[in-house]
N, C-alpha and C positions, 0 to 999 in steps of 0.2 A: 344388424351387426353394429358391431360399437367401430370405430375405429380407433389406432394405434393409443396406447397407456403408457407411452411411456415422455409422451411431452416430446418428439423428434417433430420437427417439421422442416419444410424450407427444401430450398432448388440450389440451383449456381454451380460452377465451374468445380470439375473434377479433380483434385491434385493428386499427380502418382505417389503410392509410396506400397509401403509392405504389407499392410493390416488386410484381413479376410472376413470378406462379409457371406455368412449362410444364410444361406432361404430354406427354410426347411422347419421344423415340428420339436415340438413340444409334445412331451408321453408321460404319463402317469403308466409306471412298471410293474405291472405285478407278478414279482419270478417266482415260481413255483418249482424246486428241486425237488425230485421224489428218484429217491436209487432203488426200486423195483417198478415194474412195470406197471401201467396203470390199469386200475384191477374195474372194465365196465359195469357199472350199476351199483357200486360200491365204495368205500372208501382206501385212499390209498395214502400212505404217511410222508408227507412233503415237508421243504421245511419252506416259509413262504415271506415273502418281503417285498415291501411298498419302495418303490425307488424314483426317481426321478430321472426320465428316457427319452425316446424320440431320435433319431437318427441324425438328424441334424444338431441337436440339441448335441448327443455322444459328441460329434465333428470338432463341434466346437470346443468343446472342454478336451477333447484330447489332443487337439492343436494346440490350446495357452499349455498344457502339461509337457508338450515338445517342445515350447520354446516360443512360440509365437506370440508377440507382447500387444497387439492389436486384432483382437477377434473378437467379432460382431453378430449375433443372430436375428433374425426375423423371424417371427412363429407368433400362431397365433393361439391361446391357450381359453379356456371356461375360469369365469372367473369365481368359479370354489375352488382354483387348486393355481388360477394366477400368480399371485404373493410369492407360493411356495417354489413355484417355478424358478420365478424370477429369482429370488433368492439364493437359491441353488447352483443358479447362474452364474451372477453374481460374486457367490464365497469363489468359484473358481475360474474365475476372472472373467469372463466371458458379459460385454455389453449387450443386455439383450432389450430390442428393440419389440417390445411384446403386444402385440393386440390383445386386446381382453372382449372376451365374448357373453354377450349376457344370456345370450338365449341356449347356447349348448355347451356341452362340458368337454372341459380338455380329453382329448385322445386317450386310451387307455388299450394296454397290450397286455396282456396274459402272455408269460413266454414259460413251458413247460420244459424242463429241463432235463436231461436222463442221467444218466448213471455215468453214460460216458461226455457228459458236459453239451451236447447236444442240443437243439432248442428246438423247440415248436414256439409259433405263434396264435393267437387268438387274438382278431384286430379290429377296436373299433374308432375309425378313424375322427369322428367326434371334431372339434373345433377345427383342426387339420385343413380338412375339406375346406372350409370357408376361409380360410386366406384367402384377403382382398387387394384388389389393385390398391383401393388407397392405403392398405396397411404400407403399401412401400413408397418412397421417397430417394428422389435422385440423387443427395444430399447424404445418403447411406453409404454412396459409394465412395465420401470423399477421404482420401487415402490409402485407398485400398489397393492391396495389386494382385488382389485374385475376388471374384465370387464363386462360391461353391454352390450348385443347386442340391437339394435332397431328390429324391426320386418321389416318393411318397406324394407331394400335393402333387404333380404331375398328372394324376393318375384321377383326377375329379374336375371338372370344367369350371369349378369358381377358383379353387387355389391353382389349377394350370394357368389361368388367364395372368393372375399376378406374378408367379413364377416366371413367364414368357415373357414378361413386361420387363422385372430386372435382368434378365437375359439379354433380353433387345438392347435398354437403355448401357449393361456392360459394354456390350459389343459396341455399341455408337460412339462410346469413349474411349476405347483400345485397352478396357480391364477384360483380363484371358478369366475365360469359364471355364469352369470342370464341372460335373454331372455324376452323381451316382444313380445309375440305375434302379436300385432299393431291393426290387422284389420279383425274384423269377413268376411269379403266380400271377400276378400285378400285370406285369409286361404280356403275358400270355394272355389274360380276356381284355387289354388294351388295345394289341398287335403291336410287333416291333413295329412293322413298317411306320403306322403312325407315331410310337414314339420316338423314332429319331427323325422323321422331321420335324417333330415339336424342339428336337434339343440342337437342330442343325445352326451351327457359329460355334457352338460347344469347341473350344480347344484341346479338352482334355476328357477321356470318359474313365471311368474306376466302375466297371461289373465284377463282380463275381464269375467263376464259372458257370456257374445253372446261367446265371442273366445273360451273358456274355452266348452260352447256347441258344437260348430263346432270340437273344436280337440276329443272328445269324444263321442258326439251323445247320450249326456246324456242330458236330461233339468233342472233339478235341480242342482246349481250351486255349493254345498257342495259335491253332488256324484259324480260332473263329480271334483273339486279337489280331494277328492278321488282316483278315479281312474287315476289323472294326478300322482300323487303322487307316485304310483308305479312305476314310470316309472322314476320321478324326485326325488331327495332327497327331494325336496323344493316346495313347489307350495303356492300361496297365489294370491286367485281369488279376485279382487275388485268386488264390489257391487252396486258401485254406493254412494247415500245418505243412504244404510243401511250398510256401512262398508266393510269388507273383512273376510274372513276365511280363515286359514291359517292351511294346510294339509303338514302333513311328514308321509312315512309307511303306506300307505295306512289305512291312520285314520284323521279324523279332532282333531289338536292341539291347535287351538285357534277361538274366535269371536269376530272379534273387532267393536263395534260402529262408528258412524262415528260425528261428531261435527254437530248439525244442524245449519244451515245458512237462516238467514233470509230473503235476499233479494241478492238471487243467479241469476248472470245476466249472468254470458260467462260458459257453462261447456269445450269448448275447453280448451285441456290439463291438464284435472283435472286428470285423469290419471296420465299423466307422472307424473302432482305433486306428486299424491303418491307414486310413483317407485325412484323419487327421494331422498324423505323424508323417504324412507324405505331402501334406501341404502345405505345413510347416514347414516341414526344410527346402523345399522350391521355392517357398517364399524367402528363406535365408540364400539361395544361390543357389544348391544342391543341384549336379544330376538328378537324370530318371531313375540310375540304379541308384545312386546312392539315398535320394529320397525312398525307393522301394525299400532299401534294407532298414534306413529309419521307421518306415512303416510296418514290416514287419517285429522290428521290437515293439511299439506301441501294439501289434494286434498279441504279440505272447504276452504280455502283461496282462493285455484287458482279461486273455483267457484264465486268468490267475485270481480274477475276482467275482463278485457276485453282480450283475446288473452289467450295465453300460458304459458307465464311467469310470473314470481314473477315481481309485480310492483319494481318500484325505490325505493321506500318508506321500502319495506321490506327486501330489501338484509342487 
């Protein structure tokens, strides 16, 4: 493995401020719309685009498109699609602190898309997985006043080890973590149970419903915040097109609606939108509710577009 390409190094003393540093993935996107069903052993008429993705990657770019003037990623990508990465990055604003990997190639997703804007995934987690302890650097953290983890390296023992590291060294410095879960399917051949001790100091969690079931074994997605809640200072479960709830204390503290969208064509990365646009504004002051409503306008937008990110148009 190569380590970090992007020329970061160095230690020393943490100074508080606003900026948000992700740990998380870099994805080469390949979305696939097809509005009829898909026809097996045969061909079926899609309309198909290369984009530039990854979960953490989305976080970031739709935190600078909410307003966040310091946001920073960790990711580790293959370097035939490095460059482009970063680049992409980059155009929208986003400091990315990128390992470059010689031996395997950036992550790459297949997300199948239906008729009613819906996604299937196809995942091969490719560079992802090998985030290493020394891609990160204590020196990441300085200014920041949140880390965000992705969920995704989480879930493979070389990128968990480094994930767990900037989590630790947050915590040792009184910078609050937040945690996305990623991936109901993920969390299920993991075990919740291990994964929230992996993310235990965690401040803040952002599941999904499906995720939010699986780490609780509860099906109603208010009781299982609830009882994520206990365990987190912070939880606030997305919902989809009917909003989020937002749990502290083993009680629900907020409901937030969600913006309806007319003619919703990619839900790929309507999530992240939210986790972006809700970390954003907590990093500006915001409530829980009020960051939740900011994040559900960031997730009715993303559903407005093709891929993960914030169009051009709206940075």
């Amino acid at each position: 493995m190569n380590g970090r390409g992007d020329g970061f190094s160095g230690g020393g003393p943490v100074a508080p401020g606003s900026g948000l540093l992700v740990v998380g993935e870099v994805v080469t996107d390949v979305v696939a719309r097809h509005g009829s069903p898909l026809a097996h052993g045969t061909d079926t008429k899609a309309r198909i685009r290369t984009l530039p993705g990854g979960a953490g990657a989305n976080v970031a770019c739709w935190a600078v498109r909410s307003g966040c003037p310091d946001v920073r990623l960790m990711a580790r990508a293959g370097a035939e699609s490095a460059d482009w990465h970063r680049e992409a990055l980059e155009r929208a604003g986003v400091r990315a602190y990128l390992a470059v990997d010689e031996e395997v190639p950036t992550a790459t997703v297949i997300a199948l898309v239906d008729a009613g804007a819906e996604r299937t995934f196809l995942t091969d987690g490719g560079a992802v997985l090998r985030l290493a302890a020394e891609d990160f650097a204590p020196a990441m953290l300085a200014g920041v006043g949140r880390l965000h983890l992705s969920g995704y390296p989480l879930f493979a023992p070389v990128s968990r080890a480094a994930s767990l590291l900037a989590l630790r060294t947050a915590v040792e410095r009184g910078v609050p973590v937040s945690v996305d879960p990623a991936s109901a399917g993920f969390l299920g051949a993991l075990g919740p149970r291990r994964f929230l001790e992996y993310v235990d100091g965690a401040e803040l969690v952002l599941p999904n419903a499906d995720e939010a079931r699986v780490l609780t074994g509860l099906p109603e997605p208010e009781a299982a915040a609830v009882e994520l809640s206990r365990r987190f200072p912070r939880v606030v479960v997305t919902l989809g097109a009917a909003g989020a709830v937002v749990a502290a204390g083993g009680e629900v503290v907020g409901r937030v609606a969600a913006p309806s969208v007319r003619a919703p064509v990619d839900s790929t990365g309507a999530g992240d939108a939210f986790t972006g646009g809700f970390l954003a504004a907590l990093l500006a002051g915001a409530d829980e509710r009020s960051a939740a409503a900011e994040g559900c306008r960031a997730g009715a937008a993303a559903v407005a577009t093709v891929g993960g990110r914030p169009p051009p148009a709206a940075r």
